[in-house]
N, C-alpha and C positions, 0 to 999 in steps of 0.2 A: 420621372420614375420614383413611384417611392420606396423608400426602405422595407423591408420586413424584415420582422425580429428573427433570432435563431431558432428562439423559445418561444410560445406563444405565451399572451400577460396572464393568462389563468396561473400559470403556474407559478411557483413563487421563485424567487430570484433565488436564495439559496437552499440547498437542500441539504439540510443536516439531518443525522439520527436525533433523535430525544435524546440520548442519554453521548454524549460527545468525549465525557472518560471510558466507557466503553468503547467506543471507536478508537481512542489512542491507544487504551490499552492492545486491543484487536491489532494495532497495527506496530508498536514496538516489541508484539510476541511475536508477529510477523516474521519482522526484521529480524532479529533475536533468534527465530529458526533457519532462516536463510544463513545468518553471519553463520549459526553453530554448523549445518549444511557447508558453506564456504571452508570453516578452518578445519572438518572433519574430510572434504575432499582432498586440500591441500595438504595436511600431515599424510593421508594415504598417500598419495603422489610420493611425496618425500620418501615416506615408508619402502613404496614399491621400489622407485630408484634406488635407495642402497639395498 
C-alpha cells in the first residue's frame, strides 16, 4: 500500500504571505484586541460585582 501525501507536490510546502511583517503585525494587533477585550470584560465583571 502506498502512502499519499496530505498535500498534493504541486503545491508548495510552505505557504507564507509575501510580506511576513505584515502578517505578524496582523497578528500581535490580533492579540493586543483580544487581551484589551479580555481586561475590559474582566474590570466590568469586577465593576458589576461591587
Amino acid at each position: 500500500r502506498t502512502r499519499t501525501p496530505r498535500d498534493p507536490p504541486s503545491r508548495p510546502l510552505i505557504v507564507q504571505p509575501q510580506y511576513p511583517h505584515e502578517a505578524g503585525r496582523r497578528i500581535s494587533a490580533s492579540l493586543a484586541m483580544h487581551h484589551c477585550l479580555y481586561s475590559y470584560i474582566r474590570t466590568s465583571r469586577l465593576f458589576r460585582f461591587q
